[in-house]
N, C-alpha and C positions, 0 to 999 in steps of 0.2 A: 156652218150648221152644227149646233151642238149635239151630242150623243145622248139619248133618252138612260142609254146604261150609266152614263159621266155622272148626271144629275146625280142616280139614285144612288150609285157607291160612293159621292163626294158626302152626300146627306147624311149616308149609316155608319160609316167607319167610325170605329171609336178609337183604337187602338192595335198595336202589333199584339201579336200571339207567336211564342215559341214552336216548333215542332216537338211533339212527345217525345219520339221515338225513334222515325228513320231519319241515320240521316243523312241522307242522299237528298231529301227534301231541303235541310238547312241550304244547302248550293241549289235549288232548282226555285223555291218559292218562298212569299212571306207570306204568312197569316197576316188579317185584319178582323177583329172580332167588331162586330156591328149590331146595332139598334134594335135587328130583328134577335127573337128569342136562339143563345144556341145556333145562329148563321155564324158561317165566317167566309171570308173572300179568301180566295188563292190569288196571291199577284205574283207575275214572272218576275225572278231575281234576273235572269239570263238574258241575252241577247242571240234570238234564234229562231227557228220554226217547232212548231205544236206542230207535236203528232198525237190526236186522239186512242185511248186502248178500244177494244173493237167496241166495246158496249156503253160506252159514256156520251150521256145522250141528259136530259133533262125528264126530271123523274125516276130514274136510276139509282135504285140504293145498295151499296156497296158495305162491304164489313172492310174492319182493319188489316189492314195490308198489301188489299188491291192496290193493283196501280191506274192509278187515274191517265192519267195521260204521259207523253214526254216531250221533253224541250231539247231540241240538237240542237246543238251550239259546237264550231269547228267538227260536224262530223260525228260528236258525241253523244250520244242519246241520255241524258239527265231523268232518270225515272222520278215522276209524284207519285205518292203513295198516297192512299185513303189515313187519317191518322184517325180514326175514331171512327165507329159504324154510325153510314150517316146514307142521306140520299140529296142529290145534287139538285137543286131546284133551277140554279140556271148557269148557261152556257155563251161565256162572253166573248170568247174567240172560234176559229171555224178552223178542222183540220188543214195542217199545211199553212198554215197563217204565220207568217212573221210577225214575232211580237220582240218589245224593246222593252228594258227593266222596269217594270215596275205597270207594265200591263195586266188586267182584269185578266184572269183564265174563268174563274167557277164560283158561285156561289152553290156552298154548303152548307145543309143542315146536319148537324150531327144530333143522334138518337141516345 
């Protein structure tokens, strides 16, 4: 059965995106900058469990330097940070959820 989320990030992806600024993000996630205006996807770089921060939820706008969520991997907690004030439109993984490289966490708008 295929994934109605697969379809839509296989269609929008256009390209990597660097992180700005932190970088505790370059080890935790890759940008994908996509079709929709100003979206970008968060994929996990790491191999581990999502841990959501208390308030990341869909529809949730965040300024720079929040932490979005974290990725444990061996025990370590990997913080994401917000890198640009934006609000999250959608939420592709579910707290406590093992994800493997190069899985979907979030789709972002940035403002």
């Amino acid at each position: 059965m295929k994934d109605k989320h697969s379809d839509f990030i296989q269609e929008n992806i256009l390209h990597e995106l660097t992180p700005l600024i932190f970088t505790s993000n370059r080890v935790s996630v890759l940008y994908k900058e996509t079709h929709l205006v100003n979206c970008r996807i968060y994929l996990s770089k790491l191999v581990g469990v999502v841990h959501f921060s208390a308030k990341l939820s869909e529809g949730t706008t965040f300024t720079q330097g929040n932490i979005l969520l974290y990725i444990e991997e061996l025990r370590i907690l990997n913080e994401v940070y917000m890198e640009q004030k934006g609000k999250v439109e959608a939420v592709y993984v579910k707290d406590n959820q093992f994800v493997m490289y190069g899985t979907p966490l979030i789709l972002v708008r940035t403002t």
